[in-house]
C-alpha positions in Angstrom: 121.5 69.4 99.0 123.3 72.0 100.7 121.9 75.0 102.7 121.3 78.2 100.8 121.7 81.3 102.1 117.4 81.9 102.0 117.6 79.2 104.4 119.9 81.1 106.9 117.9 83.6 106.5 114.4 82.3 107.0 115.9 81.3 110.6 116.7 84.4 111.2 113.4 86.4 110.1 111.1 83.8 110.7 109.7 85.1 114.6 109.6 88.9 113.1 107.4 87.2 110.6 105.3 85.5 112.4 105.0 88.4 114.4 103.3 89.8 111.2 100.2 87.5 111.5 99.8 88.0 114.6 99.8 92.0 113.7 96.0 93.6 114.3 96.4 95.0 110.6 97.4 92.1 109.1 94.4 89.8 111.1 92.2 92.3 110.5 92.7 91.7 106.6 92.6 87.9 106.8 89.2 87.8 109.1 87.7 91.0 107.1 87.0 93.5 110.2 89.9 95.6 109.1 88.4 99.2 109.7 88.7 100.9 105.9 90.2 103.9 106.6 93.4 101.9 108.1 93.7 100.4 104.7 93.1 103.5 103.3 96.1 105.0 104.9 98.3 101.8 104.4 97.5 101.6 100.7 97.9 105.4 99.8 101.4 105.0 101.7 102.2 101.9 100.3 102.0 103.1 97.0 104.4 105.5 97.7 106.4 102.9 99.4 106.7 101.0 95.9 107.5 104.0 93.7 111.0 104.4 95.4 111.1 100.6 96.0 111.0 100.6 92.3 113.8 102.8 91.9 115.9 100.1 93.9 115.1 97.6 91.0 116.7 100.2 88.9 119.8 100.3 90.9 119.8 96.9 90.8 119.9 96.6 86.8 122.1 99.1 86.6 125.2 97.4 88.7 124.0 94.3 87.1 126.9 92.8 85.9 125.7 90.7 83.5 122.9 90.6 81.3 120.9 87.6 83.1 120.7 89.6 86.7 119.6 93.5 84.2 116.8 91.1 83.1 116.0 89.9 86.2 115.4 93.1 88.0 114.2 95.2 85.3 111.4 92.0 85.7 110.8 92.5 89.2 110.3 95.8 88.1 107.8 95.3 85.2 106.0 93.3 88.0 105.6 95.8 90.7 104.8 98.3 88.7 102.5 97.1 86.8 100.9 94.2 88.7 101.3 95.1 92.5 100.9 99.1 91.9 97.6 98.1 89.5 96.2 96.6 93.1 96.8 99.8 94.8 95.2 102.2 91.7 92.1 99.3 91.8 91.4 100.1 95.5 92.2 103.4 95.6 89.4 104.0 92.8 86.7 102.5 95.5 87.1 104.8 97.8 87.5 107.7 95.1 91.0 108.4 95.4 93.1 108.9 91.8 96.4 108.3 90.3 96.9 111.8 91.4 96.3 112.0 94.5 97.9 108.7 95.0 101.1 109.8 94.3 101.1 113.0 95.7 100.8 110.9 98.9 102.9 112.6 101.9 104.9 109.9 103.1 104.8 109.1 106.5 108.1 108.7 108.9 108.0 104.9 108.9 108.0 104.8 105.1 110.4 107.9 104.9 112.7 106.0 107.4 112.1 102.5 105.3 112.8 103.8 101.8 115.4 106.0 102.9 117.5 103.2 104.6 116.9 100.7 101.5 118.0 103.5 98.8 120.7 103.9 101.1 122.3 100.4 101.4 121.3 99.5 97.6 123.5 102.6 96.4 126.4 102.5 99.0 126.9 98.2 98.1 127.4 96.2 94.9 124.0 94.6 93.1 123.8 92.5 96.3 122.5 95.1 98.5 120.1 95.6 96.2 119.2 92.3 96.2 118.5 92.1 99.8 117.3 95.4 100.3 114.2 94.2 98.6 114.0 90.6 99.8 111.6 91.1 102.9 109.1 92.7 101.6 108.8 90.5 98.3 109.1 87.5 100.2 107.1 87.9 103.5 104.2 89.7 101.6 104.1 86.7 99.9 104.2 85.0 103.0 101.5 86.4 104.5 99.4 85.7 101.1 99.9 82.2 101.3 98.8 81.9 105.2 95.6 84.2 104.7 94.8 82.4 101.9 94.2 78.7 103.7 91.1 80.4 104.9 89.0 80.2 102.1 86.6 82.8 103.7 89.4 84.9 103.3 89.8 84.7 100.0 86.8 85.1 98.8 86.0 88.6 100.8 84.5 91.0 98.7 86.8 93.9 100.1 90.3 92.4 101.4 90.4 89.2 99.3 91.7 90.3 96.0 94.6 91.6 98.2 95.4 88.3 99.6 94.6 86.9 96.4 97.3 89.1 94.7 99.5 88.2 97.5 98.9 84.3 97.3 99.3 84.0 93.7 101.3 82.1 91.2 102.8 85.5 89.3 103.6 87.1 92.6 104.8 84.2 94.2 107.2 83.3 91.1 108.7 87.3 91.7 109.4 86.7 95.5 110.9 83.4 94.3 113.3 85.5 91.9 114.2 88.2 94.5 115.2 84.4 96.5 117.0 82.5 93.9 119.0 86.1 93.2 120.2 86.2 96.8 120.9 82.8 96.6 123.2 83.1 93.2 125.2 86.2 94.8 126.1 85.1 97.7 127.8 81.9 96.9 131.0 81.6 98.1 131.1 85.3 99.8 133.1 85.3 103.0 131.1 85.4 105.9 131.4 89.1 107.0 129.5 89.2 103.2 127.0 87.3 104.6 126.6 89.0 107.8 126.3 92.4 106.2 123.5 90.7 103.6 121.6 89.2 106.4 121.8 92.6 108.3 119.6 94.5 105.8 117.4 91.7 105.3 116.8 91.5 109.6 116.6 95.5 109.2 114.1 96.0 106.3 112.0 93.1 108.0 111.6 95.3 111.3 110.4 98.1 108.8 108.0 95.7 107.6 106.2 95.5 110.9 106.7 99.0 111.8 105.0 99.6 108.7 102.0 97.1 109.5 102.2 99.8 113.2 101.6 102.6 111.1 99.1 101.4 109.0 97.5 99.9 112.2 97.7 103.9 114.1 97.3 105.6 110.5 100.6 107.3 111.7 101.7 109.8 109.9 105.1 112.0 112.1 105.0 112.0 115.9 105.2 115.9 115.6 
């Protein structure tokens, strides 16, 4: 079988990855001693985080160029939407926090700097940029799911482990599998500067990632 392009790309994002789990935020979910007001922060920013990361599945179907690709990211966008933005609405109702409020969020610089740079990319490039500008998060959340969730302890904690178990499971681990096999179909036979500029923004948004697990970690909102 020959080597997709996901596969390229796994070599490249793999140590920033891994970096992830190591992350205090990230640990502090799988073992449960995650102080609550640093998941406060990250979820009330995160849900902000997905509202204009929705818009890029937007962009995406609307440079579709065929039918197949619109269904596909209008899809995604069905699913984050309405299954991973349902998460964030759950949890913010424990601590009190409503729909309102969620969304009048002020977004912090990392996830004014993130968004900004994948709305950017998505609307400058064809559907591919897109495509890749959502790829990281999809896939390595889905990543870091799947590795929490060995620990059955983990899963079963009665604060963090419906978010690993979200993370983990079979519907959001088919929608990172679309965001791969999309990547995969559209970058078939590009020429390698193509590729290059692809695996750029999926390097790039995967350093947002972890400067996104910082800022969560340092409930960081602008350094002045």
């Amino acid at each position: 079988m020959s080597e997709q392009f996901t596969d390229r790309l796994w070599r490249k994002v793999q140590p920033i990855w891994e970096a992830y789990l190591e992350h205090p935020f990230v640990k502090g979910i799988g073992d449960g001693t995650l102080d609550k007001e640093k998941f406060k922060h990250y979820m009330k920013q995160d849900y902000v985080y997905l509202i204009e990361y929705s818009r890029i599945f937007a962009i995406g179907s609307s440079k579709s160029p065929d039918l197949h690709t619109m269904t596909m990211f209008a899809n995604l966008l069905h699913g984050t939407l309405n299954m991973e933005m349902e998460l964030h609405r759950e949890y913010a109702a424990r601590f009190g926090i409503t729909n309102e409020e969620l969304e009048e969020t002020e977004p912090s610089a990392t996830m004014t700097a993130y968004t900004s740079y994948m709305l950017n990319v998505s609307q400058l490039g064809g559907v591919e940029n897109a495509i890749a500008s959502v790829l990281a998060c999809a896939w390595s959340y889905n990543y870091i799911g799947k590795e929490l969730a060995k620990n059955a302890e983990s899963l079963e904690h009665e604060f963090y482990g419906d978010w690993i178990q979200m993370y983990s499971s079979v519907e959001f681990t088919e929608l990172a599998e679309n965001c791969q096999k999309l990547i995969n179909d559209y970058t078939a036979g590009k020429s390698e500067k193509d590729l290059q500029a692809l695996e750029d923004i999926v390097v790039k948004t995967s350093k947002f990632e972890y400067m996104f697990w910082e800022m969560a970690e340092n409930i960081e909102m602008w350094p002045i």
